[in-house]
N, C-alpha and C positions, 0 to 999 in steps of 0.2 A: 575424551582426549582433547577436542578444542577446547574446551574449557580451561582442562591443566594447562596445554601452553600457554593459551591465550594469556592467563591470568598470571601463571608462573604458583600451580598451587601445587605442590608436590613435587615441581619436577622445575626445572629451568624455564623461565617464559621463552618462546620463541614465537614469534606473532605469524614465520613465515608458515611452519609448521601449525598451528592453530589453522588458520587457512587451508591450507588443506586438507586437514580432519572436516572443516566447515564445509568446504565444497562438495569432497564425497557425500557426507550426507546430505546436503543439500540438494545434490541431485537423484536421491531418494522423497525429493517434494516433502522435508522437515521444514516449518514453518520458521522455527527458531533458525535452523542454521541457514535458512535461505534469506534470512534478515539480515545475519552475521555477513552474508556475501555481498549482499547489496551494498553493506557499510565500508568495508573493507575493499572494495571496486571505489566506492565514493572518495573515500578516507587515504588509499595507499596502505594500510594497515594490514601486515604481512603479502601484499602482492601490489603491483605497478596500479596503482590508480586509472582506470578504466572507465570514461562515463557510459561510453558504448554496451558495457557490458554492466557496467552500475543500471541503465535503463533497462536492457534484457532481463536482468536477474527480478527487479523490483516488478516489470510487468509480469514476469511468472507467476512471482509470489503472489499479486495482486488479484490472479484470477484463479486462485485454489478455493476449493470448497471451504467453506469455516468450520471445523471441529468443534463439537462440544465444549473441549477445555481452552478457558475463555483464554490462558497465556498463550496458547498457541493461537487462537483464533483474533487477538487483538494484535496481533503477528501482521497478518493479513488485512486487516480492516485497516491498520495501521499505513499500511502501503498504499492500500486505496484512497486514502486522505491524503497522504503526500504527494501523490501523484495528480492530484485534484489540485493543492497549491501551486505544483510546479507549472502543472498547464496554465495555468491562473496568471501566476508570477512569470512566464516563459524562463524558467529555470532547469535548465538542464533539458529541456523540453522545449520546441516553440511556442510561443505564448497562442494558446487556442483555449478560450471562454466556451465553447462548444466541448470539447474533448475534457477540459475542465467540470464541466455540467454533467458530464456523463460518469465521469470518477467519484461523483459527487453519488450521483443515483445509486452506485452500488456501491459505496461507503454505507449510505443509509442503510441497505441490508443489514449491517450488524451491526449499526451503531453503538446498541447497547453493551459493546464493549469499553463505549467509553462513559465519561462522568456527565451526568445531565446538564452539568456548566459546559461543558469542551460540546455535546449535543445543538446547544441554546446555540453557542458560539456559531459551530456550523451551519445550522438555520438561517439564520441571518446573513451569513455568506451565500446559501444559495440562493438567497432570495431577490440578493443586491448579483446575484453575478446572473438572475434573470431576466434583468431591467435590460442587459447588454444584448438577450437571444431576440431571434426571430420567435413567432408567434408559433411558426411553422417548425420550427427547432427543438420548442419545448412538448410542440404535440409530437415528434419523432423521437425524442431521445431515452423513452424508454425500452423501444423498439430497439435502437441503434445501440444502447447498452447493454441488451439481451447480448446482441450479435456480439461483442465486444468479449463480452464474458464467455459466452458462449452455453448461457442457460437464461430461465426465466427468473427475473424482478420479482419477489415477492411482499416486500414492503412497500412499497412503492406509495399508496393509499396511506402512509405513515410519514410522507417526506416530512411538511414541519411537526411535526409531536414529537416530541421527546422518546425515550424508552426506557424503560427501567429494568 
C-alpha cells in the first residue's frame, strides 16, 4: 500500500498516506520501508520534515543485521555510508572525523553491496579521513564500533580490498 500511494499506482497518490503505510511497517525493522522514513523526515514528503527524527530513523536502520537479500541489505549498508559522509561533511550531524571513521568500519561489513568503483571510492576516503585520527583513535575504533553497533566487526582485516 505505500507503494500504491506513494506512487499513485492503482489508486490516487497520496504521499501523506504512503507515509503511514511506510512507518507502520517500518517499525516492524523492513529495511525498505525504514529507508522510505528516513527520506520522507528528510524530504517533507507526505509528513513535516523532521531532521530529529530523519537522524533517529537512519541510525536504526543503520544498525540492523544485513539480510541475505542484497535489495534489502544495500538498504542498510546504504545508511551506513551516508551516515559516514554526514559525520564527515557535518551535515545533519556535527562534523566528527571519528564518528565518521567508525560509520565507515561498519559500512565495510557489506560493502559488497556496492560496485567495486563506489568500494575503490570509499577506500581512499577512509584512508585520507585517517590522516585526520589520532594513532590511538584508529587502534580503538574497531572496539568503539562494535559498541556502536552493538555486535562484533567481522571484516574488518578486509578494510582496503574490495569485495566482490
Amino acid at each position: 500500500m505505500m507503494l500504491a500511494y506513494g506512487n499513485g499506482q492503482g489508486i490516487e497518490q497520496n504521499p501523506e498516506k504512503a507515509f503511514e503505510y511506510a512507518l507502520k511497517c517500518a517499525n516492524n525493522n523492513d529495511a525498505t520501508c525504514m529507508w522510505n522514513v528516513v527520506n520522507c523526515y528528510l524530504t517533507g514528503n507526505g509528513v513535516n520534515a523532521d531532521i530529529s527524527k530523519f537522524k533517529e530513523w537512519i541510525l536504526k536502520l543503520a544498525k540492523l543485521p544485513n539480510p541475505e537479500n542484497l535489495a534489502l541489505s544495500g538498504n542498510i549498508t546504504s545508511a551506513r555510508l551516508e551516515l559516514a559522509n554526514f559525520y564527515k561533511a557535518g551535515e545533519y550531524f556535527e562534523k566528527d572525523n571519528y564518528q565518521s571513521y567508525l560509520w565507515y568500519l561498519i559500512y565495510n561489513e557489506y560493502k559488497v553491496d556496492f560496485s567495486i568503483l563506489k568500494q575503490e571510492e570509499v577506500i581512499t576516503e577512509i584512508k585520507l579521513l585517517e590522516k585526520s585520527l589520532s594513532k590511538k583513535q584508529i587502534k580503538n575504533a574497531s572496539t568503539d564500533a562494535e559498541k556502536l553497533l552493538g555486535r562484533k566487526l567481522n571484516n574488518i582485516d578486509k578494510l582496503y580490498k574490495n569485495s566482490l
